[in-house]
Each structure stands twice: as structure tokens, then as C-alpha cells.
C-alpha positions in Angstrom: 0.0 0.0 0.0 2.6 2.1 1.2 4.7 1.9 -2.5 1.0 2.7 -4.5 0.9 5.4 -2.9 4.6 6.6 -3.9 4.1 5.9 -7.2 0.6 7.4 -7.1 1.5 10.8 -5.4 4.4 11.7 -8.3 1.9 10.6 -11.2 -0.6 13.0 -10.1 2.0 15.6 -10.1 3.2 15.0 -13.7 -0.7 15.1 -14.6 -1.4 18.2 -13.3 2.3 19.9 -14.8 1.2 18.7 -18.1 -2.1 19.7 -18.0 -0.7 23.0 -16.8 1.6 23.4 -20.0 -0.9 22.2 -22.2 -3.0 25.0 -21.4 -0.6 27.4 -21.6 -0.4 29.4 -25.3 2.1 29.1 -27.8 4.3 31.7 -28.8 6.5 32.4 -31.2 10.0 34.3 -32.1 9.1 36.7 -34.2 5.5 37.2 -32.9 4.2 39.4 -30.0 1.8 37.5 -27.5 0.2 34.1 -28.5 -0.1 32.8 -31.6 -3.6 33.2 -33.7 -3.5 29.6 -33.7 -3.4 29.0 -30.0 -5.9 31.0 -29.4 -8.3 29.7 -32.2 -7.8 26.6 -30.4 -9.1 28.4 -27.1 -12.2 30.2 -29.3 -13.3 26.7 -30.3 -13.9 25.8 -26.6 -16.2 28.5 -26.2 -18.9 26.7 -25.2 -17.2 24.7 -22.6 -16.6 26.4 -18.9 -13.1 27.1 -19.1 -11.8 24.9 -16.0 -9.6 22.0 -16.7 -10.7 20.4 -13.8 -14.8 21.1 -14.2 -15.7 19.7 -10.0 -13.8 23.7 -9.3 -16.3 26.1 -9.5 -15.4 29.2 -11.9 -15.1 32.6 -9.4 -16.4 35.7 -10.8 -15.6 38.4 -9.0 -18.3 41.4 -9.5 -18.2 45.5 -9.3 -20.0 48.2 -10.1 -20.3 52.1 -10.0 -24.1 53.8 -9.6 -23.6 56.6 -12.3 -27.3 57.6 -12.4 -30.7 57.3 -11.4 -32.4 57.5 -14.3 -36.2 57.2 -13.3 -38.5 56.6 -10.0 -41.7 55.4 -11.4 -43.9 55.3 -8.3 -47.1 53.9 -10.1 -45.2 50.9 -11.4 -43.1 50.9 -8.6 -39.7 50.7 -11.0 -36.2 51.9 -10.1 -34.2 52.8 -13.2 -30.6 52.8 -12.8 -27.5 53.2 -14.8 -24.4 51.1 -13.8 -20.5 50.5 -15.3 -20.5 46.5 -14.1 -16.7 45.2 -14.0 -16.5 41.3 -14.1 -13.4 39.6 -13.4 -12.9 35.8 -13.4 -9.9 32.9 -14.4 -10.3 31.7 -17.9 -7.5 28.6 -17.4 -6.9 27.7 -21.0 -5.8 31.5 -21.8 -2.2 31.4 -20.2 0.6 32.4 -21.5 4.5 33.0 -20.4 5.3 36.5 -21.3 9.3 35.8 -21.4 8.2 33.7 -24.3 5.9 36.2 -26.1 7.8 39.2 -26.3 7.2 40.3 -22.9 3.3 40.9 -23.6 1.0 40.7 -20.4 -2.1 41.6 -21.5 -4.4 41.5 -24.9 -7.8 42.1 -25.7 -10.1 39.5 -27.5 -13.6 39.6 -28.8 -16.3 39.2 -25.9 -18.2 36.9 -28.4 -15.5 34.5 -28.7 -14.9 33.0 -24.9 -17.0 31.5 -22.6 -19.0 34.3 -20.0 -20.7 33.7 -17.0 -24.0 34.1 -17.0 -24.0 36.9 -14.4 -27.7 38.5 -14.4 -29.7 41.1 -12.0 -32.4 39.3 -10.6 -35.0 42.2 -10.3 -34.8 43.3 -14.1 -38.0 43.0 -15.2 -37.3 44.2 -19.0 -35.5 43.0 -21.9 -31.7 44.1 -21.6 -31.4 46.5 -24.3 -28.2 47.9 -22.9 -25.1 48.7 -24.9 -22.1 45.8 -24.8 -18.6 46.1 -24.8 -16.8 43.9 -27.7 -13.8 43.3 -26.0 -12.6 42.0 -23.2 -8.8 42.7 -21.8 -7.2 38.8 -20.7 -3.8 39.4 -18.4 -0.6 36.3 -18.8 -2.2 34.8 -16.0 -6.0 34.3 -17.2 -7.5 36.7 -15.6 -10.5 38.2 -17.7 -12.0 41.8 -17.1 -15.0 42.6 -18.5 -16.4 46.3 -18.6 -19.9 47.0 -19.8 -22.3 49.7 -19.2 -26.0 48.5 -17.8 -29.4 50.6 -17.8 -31.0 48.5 -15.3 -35.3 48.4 -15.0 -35.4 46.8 -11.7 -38.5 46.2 -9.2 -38.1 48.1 -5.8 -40.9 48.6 -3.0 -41.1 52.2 -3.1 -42.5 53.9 -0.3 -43.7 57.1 -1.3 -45.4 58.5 2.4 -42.8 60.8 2.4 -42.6 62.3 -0.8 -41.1 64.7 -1.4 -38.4 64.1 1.4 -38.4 60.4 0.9 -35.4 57.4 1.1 -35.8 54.5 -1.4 -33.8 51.3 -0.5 -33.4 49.4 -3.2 -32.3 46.3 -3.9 -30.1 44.8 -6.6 -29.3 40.9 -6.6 -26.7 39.5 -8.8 -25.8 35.9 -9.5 -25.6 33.6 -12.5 -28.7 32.3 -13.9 -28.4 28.6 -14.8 -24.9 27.8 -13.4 -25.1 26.7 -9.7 -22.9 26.8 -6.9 -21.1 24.0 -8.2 -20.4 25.6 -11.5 -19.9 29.3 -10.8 -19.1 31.2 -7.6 -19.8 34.7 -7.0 -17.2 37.6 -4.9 -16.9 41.2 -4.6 -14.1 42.3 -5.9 -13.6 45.8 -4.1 -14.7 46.6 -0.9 -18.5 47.4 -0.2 -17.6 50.7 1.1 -15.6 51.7 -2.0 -17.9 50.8 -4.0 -20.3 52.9 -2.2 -17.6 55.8 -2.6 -17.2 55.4 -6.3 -20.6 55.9 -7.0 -21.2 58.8 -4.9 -18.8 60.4 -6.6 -20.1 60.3 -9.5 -23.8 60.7 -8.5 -22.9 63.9 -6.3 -24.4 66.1 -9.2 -27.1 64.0 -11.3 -30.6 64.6 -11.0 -33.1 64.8 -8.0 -31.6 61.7 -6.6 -28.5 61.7 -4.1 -26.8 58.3 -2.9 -27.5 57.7 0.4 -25.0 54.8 0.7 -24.5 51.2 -0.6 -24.5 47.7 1.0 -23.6 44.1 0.2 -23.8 40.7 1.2 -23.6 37.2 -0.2 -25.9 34.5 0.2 -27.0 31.4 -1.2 -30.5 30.9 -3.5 -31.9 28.0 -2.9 -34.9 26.4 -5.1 -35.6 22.7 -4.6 -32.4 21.0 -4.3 -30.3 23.5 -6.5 -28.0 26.4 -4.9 -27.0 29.6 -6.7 -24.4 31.8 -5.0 -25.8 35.6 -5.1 -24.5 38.7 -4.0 -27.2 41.1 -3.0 -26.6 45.0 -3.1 -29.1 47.3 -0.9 -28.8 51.1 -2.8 -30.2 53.7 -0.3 -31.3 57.2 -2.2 -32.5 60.3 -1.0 -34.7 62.7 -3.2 -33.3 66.2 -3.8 -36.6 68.1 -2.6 -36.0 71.9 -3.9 -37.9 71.4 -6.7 -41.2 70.3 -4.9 -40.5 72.8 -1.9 -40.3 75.9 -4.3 -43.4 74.6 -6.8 -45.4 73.2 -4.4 -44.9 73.7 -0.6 -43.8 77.5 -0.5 -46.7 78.5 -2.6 -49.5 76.8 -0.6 -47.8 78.9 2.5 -48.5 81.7 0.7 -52.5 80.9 0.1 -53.0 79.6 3.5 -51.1 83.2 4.9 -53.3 85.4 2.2 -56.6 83.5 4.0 -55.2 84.0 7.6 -54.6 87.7 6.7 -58.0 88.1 5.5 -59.7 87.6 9.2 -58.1 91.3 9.5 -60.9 92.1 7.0 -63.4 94.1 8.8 -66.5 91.6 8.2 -69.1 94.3 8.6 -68.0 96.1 6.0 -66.3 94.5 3.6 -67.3 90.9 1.9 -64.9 88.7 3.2 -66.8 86.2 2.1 -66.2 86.7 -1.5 -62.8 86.9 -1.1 -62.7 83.8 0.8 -64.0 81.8 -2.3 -61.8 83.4 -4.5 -59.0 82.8 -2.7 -60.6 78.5 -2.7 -61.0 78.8 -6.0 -57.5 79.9 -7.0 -56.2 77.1 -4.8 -57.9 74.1 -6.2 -56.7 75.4 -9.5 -53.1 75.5 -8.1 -53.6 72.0 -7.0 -54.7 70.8 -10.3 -52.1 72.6 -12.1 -49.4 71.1 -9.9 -50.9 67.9 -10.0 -48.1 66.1 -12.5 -45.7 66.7 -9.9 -47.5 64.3 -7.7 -46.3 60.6 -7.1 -49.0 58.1 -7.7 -49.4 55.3 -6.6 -52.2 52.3 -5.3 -50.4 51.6 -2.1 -51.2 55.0 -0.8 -51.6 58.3 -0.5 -48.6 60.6 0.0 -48.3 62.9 3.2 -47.5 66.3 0.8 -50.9 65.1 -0.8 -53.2 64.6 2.7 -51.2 68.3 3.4 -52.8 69.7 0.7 -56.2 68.4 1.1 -56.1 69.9 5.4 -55.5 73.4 3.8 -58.3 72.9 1.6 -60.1 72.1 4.8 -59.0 74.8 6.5 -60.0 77.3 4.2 -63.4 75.9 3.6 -63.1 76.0 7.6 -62.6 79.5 7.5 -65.1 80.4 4.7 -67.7 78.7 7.2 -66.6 80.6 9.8 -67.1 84.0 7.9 -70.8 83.1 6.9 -71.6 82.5 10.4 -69.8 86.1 11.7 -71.6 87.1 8.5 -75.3 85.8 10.1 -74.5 87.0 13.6 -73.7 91.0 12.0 -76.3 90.9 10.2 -79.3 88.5 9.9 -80.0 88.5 13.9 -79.4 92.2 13.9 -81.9 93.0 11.4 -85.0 91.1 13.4 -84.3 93.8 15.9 -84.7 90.8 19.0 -82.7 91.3 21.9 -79.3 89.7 22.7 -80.5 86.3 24.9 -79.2 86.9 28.4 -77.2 83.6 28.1 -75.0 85.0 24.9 -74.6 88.3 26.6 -73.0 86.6 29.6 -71.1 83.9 27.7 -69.8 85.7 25.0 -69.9 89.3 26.2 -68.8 88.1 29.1 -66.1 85.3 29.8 -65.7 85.0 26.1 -64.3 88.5 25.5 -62.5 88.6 28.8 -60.7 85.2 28.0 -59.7 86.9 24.6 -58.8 90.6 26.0 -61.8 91.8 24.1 -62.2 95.7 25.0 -65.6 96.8 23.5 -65.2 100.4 22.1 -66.6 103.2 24.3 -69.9 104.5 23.1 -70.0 107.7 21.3 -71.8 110.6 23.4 -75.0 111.9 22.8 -75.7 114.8 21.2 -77.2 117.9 23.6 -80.7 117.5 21.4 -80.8 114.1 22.3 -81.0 114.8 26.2 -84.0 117.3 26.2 -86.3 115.1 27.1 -89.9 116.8 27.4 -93.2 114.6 27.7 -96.0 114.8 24.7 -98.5 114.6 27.3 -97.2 117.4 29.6 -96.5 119.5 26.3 -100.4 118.9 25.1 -101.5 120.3 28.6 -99.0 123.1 28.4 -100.0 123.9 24.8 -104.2 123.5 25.7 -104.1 125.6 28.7 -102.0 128.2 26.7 -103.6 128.2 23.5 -106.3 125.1 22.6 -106.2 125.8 18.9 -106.8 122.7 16.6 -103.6 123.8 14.9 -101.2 123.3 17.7 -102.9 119.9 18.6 -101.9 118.7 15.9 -98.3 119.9 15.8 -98.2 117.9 19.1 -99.1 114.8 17.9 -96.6 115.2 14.7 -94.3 115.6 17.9 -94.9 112.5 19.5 -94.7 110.4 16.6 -91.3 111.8 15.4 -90.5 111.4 19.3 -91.5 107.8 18.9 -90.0 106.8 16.0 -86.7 108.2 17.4 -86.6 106.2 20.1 -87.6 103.3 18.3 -84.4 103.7 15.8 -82.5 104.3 19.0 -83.6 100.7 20.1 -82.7 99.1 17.1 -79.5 101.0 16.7 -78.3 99.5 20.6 -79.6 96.4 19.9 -77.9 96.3 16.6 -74.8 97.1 18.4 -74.9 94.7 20.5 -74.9 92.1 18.0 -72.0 93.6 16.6 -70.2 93.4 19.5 -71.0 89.4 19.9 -69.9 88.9 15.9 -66.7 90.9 17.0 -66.2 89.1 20.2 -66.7 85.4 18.3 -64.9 86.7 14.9 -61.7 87.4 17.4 -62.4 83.6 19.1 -62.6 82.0 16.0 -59.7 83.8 14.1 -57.6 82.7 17.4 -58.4 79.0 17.1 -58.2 78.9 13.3 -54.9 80.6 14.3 -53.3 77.7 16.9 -54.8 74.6 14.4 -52.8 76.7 11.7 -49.5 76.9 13.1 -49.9 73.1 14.9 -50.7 71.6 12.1 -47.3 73.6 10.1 -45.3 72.2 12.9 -46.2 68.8 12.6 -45.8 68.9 9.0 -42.4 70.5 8.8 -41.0 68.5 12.2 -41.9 65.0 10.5 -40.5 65.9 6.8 -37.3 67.7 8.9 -37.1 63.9 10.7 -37.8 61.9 7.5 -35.1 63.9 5.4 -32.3 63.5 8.2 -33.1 59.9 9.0 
């Protein structure tokens, strides 16, 4: 046993040197590099893994720069990216000494002559229509590199809540598509982190998208009893939001101030009503002009969206508000009824005390309006002077002016009044309208402020 095994040990040796030589490519004197005959040999094996032992697997080792996002389609839910893959791998019968061709180390061959691995993208969900590279650069040692440029159409969950201060993670799976584990192996062949470097740089100034940072990791795909070695790269981007802020954010601040500087309107004078519905009116047409801008998408409903549709509300809010200021000014005030005793002390009251409502001082009366003389005492004074039929009825003219004075005096106080309670709620109102206002802007802009720095 003991002298199979020496004889065995140096004929494996010899077998493995001669296979070595025999793969190696011929060269000649006068000839820079390997022959066109040797490598003809090697383009005939093209459809043969180029392993001279076929149990080792073939390791490709994979790279790639991020040079654009070319498209977010939220609707479809498609992430369209740009990439320069680099694949490397060990082509072993494409080896050459280069003492023996002219001191040559590396040559470039046509990509459709040798043997590639299949490496694909698992989430590319449309027919590769990307431009190839024609050649490939093979070093002395068998080492292939092959550069190509990608446009990739992949299938990412894109959560669109935050739009427009939202981060897509992404995800882009590579890994050969009928060769299995034992076939073709899969490696990084830079670091993750410089990978994530390269493309940064070069994504600092394209588009609305900025690189947030990439990850990696390998794993292993298995269906049934087959494995497949994958490498899986998580892409994190961050929209550029300026163009949504200045088109669509900063101009809705502005309608929403214009209706929040229209409660200084004095609503008993001027229809604020009116200008309330204008001012609705110009927004829903702002909100269907901007609408393209808009992310759509089944899963949901955008926060800048449900932001939009509150300041609707809380103009329409507003506009209600006016009519009912409007009512109180004028509709009660016009029936000429008396304040109720429970509104005077509510509103007049606690209400315009828990506001700092200070009701203007009443103007003073004219020195006319303090003669006060009675009809009936007049009509004596006027009979026992003179009883003539002529001065009777100058009295009586008298009364009725008198009464018909105090009666517009009534409905003037009275109409005051009501004023005063329209002021007193206008001023409650305006206040609230005021605090859900600026709550409601501070909710908004502390969550998109949180979602943008995450």
C-alpha cells in the first residue's frame, strides 16, 4: 500500500504539470503574444466552462459604479438605474508565459469569442437593451476583465409617504442564472464601502436623486435541491426636494397666509366672504395645475398630498366661519330681538374677557338728544296756553317723530350689541383657526425635517 501510494502521489504531479503546459499558449520568435493559432484553439472551446478540472467552480468576482438614477416610477413601482459593471474571473486555458511572447501581459479578444458567466440582476423586469462592450482585456495569468455599461429596469418597494423628502432602499441581486454553486461562484471584488464611494462620486451632481449609501452581502438561492451563490446590493437614495418645496410647498404657505390675513378684514364692511371663495377657488386650481408633480401610486396616499387636502379644509373652515360672523352681523341684527341673556353673559362676558376683548366706548349723545320733554305734559301746556286745533296737531306730529326716534334708537343699541357678539366670536374663531394653523405647520415640517435626516 505504502509503495501505490509513492508511485501514485508523483503521477498526479506529472498530470497536473502537463495539464498545466498544455493549457498554456504558444508563442513564437518573431510574434508578439500568443499565436492566432493557439488562441483559435481556445475560441473553439467557447462553449465549454473554461476549468480543466470542471468539479472547481469558476469565481467571478463582481463591481459596479451607480452613475445615475435615471427614473422613480412610483405607479409601477420601477427603479431605473445606470451602472458600469466590471467582471473579473480565471479563464485557465488562456495562459501564457510572457518571457516567451515578447514580454506581452495583457491582450484584448472579442467578448463573443470565450466563454462568459452568465451573471444576471435578478429584479430586471425588462429585456436588456443595454449597450455591450466587444472586448474583453485577458492578463498572462487568465484573468478576464470585462467592462460593460447597464441601464437597469429593476422592481423596488417604493414607499412614497414621504414624498417629497423620501429614502428608497433598493435592492439589486446578482448571481448567475443557470450555473449553480457548483459551477460558478460569485465575490466582490472591491470593498463594499468603495464601492459605495465610487458611486457617490459620481452621482454627487445627477438629477433629484443623491446616494445615500450602498450595501452588500452574499448568500446562497436555494430552489428545490439546487443552490445559486448571489450577491445582494441594498442602494439607499435620498430625493433632492427643492424642486417640490419651491413649486409646491412654499406657494400653498402663501395661500394659506393670504386666508389667515384676511380675518383682519373688517366683516361688517367688507365681503370677506367673497374673497374667501376666491381665494378656494385659485387654490384648487393651483392644486390641479401642480398635480403632474405628484407621485401616484395604489399603495397609498402621499403625506404632501393629505397636506394639501387639510388646507383645503381649513380654508373651507374659514369660509364657514365667515358666513356664520356674517349671520350674527347681520341677519339677527336685522329682526331687531334682543341679545338672549345667556350669549350676553357667555360671549360678552367670559368670552371677551378670556380673549382681551375691550368693546369700544360708546359715542356721546348729542345735547338734542337729552331734552327730554313729555307729549302729554307739552299737550297740557300747549291746551291751557292756547287750545287751537292747529297746535294739537303739531303735538301729535311731535310724538310720533318722538316715537319713531326712540324706536331707531332701540334698534341701533340692539344692533350694536350684536355687533359686538360677531366681534367678540370673529376674534375667538380667528384665534383658534390661528393655533390649528400653526400646529398643524409644525407637525408637517418637524416630521418631513425627521424623515429627510433619518
Amino acid at each position: 500500500m505504502g509503495e501505490f501510494r509513492g508511485l501514485l502521489i508523483p503521477s498526479l504531479c506529472f498530470l497536473f504539470g502537463a495539464a498545466a503546459v498544455l493549457s498554456e499558449l504558444a508563442c513564437k520568435d518573431s510574434h508578439s503574444g500568443p499565436t492566432y493559432e493557439s488562441l483559435q484553439s481556445v475560441f473553439d472551446k467557447k462553449p465549454f466552462r473554461p476549468a480543466t478540472n470542471l468539479s472547481n467552480p469558476t469565481v467571478t468576482n463582481i463591481s459596479f459604479t451607480l452613475y445615475a438614477v435615471l427614473g422613480v416610477n412610483e405607479k409601477s413601482q420601477i427603479l431605473t438605474t445606470f451602472l458600469w459593471l466590471r467582471l473579473y474571473w480565471y479563464h485557465e486555458f488562456l495562459q501564457w508565459d510572457p518571457e516567451k511572447c515578447g514580454g506581452i501581459t495583457k491582450i484584448s479578444l472579442p467578448v463573443e469569442e470565450l466563454w462568459m458567466p452568465d451573471i444576471i440582476v435578478y429584479e430586471f423586469i425588462d429585456e436588456d437593451k443595454s449597450q455591450r462592450c466587444p472586448y474583453i482585456y485577458v492578463n498572462h495569468t487568465g484573468q478576464i476583465r470585462y467592462d460593460r455599461m447597464l441601464r437597469v429596469l429593476s422592481s423596488c418597494n417604493l414607499e412614497i409617504f414621504n414624498f417629497p423628502f423620501d429614502v428608497q432602499k433598493c435592492s439589486l441581486t446578482f448571481g448567475s442564472y443557470m450555473h449553480t454553486i457548483r459551477d460558478v461562484r460569485v465575490s466582490l471584488a472591491l470593498p463594499i464601502e468603495q464601492i459605495s464611494e465610487n458611486s457617490k462620486k459620481y452621482l454627487e451632481t445627477s438629477g433629484e436623486w443623491e446616494l445615500v449609501k450602498i450595501q452588500g452581502e452574499t448568500d446562497i438561492l436555494k430552489f428545490g435541491i439546487d443552490e445559486w451563490d448571489i450577491i445582494t446590493f441594498w442602494v439607499t437614495i435620498k430625493r433632492r426636494p427643492v424642486l417640490y418645496v419651491v413649486n409646491l410647498i412654499i406657494p400653498s404657505s402663501f395661500l394659506m397666509l393670504v386666508d389667515i390675513m384676511s380675518f383682519y378684514l373688517p366683516p361688517h364692511s367688507v365681503d370677506r366672504a367673497s374673497f374667501k371663495m376666491t381665494l378656494i377657488l385659485g387654490y384648487t386650481v393651483f392644486l390641479l395645475i401642480m398635480n403632474d408633480l405628484l407621485p401616484s401610486t395604489a399603495n397609498g396616499t402621499p403625506l404632501i398630498g393629505i397636506y394639501f387636502s387639510v388646507c383645503l379644509a381649513l380654508m373651507v373652515i374659514s369660509l364657514l366661519e365667515t358666513v356664520i360672523i356674517t349671520y350674527v352681523l347681520h341677519h339677527s341684527a336685522m329682526k331687531y330681538r334682543p341679545v338672549p341673556r345667556l350669549v350676553r353673559v357667555l360671549v360678552l362676558g367670559y368670552l371677551a374677557r378670556l380673549i382681551c376683548y375691550t368693546r369700544p366706548p360708546s359715542q356721546p349723545e348729542t345735547p338734542s338728544n337729552n331734552i327730554t320733554t313729555d307729549p302729554q305734559e307739552k299737550m297740557k301746556n300747549v291746551a291751557v296756553s292756547q287750545a287751537s286745533p292747529e297746535l294739537q296737531q303739531i303735538c301729535r306730529d311731535l310724538g310720533m317723530v318722538r316715537a319713531h326716534i326712540d324706536s331707531l334708537r332701540l334698534q341701533q343699541d340692539l344692533e350694536e350689541e350684536w355687533i359686538h357678539v360677531g366681534y367678540v366670536l370673529d376674534y375667538l374663531l380667528f384665534r383658534v383657526y390661528l393655533v390649528l394653523i400653526t400646529l398643524y405647520a409644525l407637525v408637517i415640517t418637524c416630521m418631513w425635517c425627521i424623515w429627510y435626516n433619518l
